[in-house]
C-alpha positions in Angstrom: 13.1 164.7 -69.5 10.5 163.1 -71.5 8.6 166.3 -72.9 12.5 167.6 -73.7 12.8 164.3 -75.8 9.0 164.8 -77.2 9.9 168.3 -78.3 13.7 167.2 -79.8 11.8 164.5 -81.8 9.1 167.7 -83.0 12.1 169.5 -83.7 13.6 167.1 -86.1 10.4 166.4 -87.6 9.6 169.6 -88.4 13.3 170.0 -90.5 12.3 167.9 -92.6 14.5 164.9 -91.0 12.9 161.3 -91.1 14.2 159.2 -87.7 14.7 155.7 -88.2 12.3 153.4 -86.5 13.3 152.6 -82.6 16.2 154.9 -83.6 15.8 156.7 -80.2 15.0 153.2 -77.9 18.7 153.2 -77.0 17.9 156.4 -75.0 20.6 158.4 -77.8 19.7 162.0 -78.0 18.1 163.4 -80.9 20.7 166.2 -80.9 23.7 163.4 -81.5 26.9 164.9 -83.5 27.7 163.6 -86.7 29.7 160.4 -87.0 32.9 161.0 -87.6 35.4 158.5 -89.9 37.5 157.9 -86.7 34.8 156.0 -84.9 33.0 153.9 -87.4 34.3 150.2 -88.0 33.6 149.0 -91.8 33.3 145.0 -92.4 30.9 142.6 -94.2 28.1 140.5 -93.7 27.3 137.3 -94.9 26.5 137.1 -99.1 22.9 136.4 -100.5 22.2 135.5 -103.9 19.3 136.6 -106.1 18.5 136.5 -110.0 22.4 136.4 -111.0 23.2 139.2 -108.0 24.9 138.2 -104.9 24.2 141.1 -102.4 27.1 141.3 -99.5 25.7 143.7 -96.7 28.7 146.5 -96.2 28.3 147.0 -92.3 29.4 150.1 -90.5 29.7 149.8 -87.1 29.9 153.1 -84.9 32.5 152.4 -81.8 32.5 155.8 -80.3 29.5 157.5 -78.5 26.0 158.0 -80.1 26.2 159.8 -83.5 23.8 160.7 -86.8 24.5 159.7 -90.0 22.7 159.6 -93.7 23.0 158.9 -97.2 24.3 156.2 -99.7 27.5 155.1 -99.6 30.1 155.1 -102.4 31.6 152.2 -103.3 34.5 151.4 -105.8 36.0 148.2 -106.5 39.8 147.9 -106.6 43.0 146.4 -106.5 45.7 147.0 -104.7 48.9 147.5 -106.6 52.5 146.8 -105.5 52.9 150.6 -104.3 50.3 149.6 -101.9 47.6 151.9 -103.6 44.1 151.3 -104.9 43.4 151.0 -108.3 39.8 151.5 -109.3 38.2 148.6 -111.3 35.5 149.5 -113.7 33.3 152.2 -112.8 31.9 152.9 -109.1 28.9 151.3 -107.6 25.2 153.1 -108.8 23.4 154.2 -106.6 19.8 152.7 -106.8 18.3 155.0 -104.1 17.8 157.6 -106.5 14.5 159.7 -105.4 14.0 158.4 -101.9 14.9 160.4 -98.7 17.6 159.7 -97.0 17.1 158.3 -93.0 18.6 160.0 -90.4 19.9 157.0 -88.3 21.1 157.9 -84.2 23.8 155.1 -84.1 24.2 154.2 -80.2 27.5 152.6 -79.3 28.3 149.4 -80.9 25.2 149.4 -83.0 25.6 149.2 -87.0 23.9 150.1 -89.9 24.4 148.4 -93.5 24.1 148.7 -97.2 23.1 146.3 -99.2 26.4 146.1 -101.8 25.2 144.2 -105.3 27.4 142.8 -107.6 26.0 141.4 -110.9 27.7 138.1 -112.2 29.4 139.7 -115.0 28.5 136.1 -117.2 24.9 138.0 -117.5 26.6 140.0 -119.8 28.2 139.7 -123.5 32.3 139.9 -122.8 32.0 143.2 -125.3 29.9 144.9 -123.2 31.4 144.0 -119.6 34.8 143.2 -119.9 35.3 141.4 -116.8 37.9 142.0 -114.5 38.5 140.8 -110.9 39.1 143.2 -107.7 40.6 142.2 -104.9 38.7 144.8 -102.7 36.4 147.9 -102.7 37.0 151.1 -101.1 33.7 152.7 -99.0 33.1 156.1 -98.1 30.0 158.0 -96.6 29.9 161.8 -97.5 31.5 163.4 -94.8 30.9 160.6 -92.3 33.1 158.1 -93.3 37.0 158.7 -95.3 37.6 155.6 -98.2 38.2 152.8 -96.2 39.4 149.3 -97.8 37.4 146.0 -97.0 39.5 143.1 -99.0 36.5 141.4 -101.2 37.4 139.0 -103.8 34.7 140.0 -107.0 34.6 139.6 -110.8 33.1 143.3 -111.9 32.7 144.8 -115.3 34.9 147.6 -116.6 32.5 149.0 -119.6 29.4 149.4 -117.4 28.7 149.6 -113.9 27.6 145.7 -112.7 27.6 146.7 -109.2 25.1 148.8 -107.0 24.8 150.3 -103.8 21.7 152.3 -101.9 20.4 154.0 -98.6 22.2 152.9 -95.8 19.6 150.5 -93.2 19.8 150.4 -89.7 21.1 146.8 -88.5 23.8 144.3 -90.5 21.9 142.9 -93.4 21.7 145.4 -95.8 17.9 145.3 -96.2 
């Protein structure tokens, strides 16, 4: 068993795929499926400020069996109309990830992994260039992982520029 996991792990290696730290401790295989929308549970953590951002961790927790899953999420603030619909607010999150290599992350059952979601107090702006507008929500999704799923989030984003960010998703609920 243990020289099938030592040669899965040089399998992956040699793809090109990084593993995230202790990513195998739970004793998930290496050759996990992808996750699929269906068993991962979006919610938030708890907000930190820094420098005029206040980062809220977006935490997705997997509730089905032990899956892999990459990348950066997408995130759009919205509001939700009266025809129950989601109204984008300003432009979507950017990505400040750009360059690095994504993480291939197992995810055993129960476990999460996070992205730290920034939002810029839009008073760091001039009114002209932000417009501010509040959002009662954003909308995530994952690439093909995860499917635009609402998490209600009362925040004051700008519609001229994009005064929110998003990056690599992290394995654990903190975003960093």
């Amino acid at each position: 068993m243990k020289l099938l996991r030592i040669l899965a792990v040089a399998t992956v290696l040699a793809s090109g795929l990084t593993l995230a730290p202790g990513a195998l401790a739970s004793g998930a295989s290496v050759l996990a499926p992808n996750c699929a929308s269906a068993q991962l549970r979006v919610s938030l953590g708890t907000p930190q400020g820094a420098a005029g951002t206040i980062y809220v961790p977006v935490v997705i927790t997997n509730t089905g069996r032990a899956c892999q899953i990459w990348g950066v999420p997408a995130i759009q603030p919205v509001v939700v109309t009266k025809a129950r619909r989601f109204a984008p607010v300003g432009p979507r999150a950017r990505n400040t990830s750009i360059g690095q290599m994504p993480v291939r992350h197992v995810v055993a059952k129960a476990k999460s992994f996070s992205d730290a979601f920034g939002v810029t107090e839009t008073g760091n702006y001039t009114p002209s260039t932000c417009r501010a507008r509040n959002a009662t929500g954003v909308v995530v999704s994952l690439g093909g992982f995860l499917t635009r799923v609402y998490v209600p989030l009362k925040i004051s984003v700008c519609t001229r520029l994009a005064s929110t960010t998003t990056r690599l998703i992290v394995a654990g609920t903190a975003g960093d």
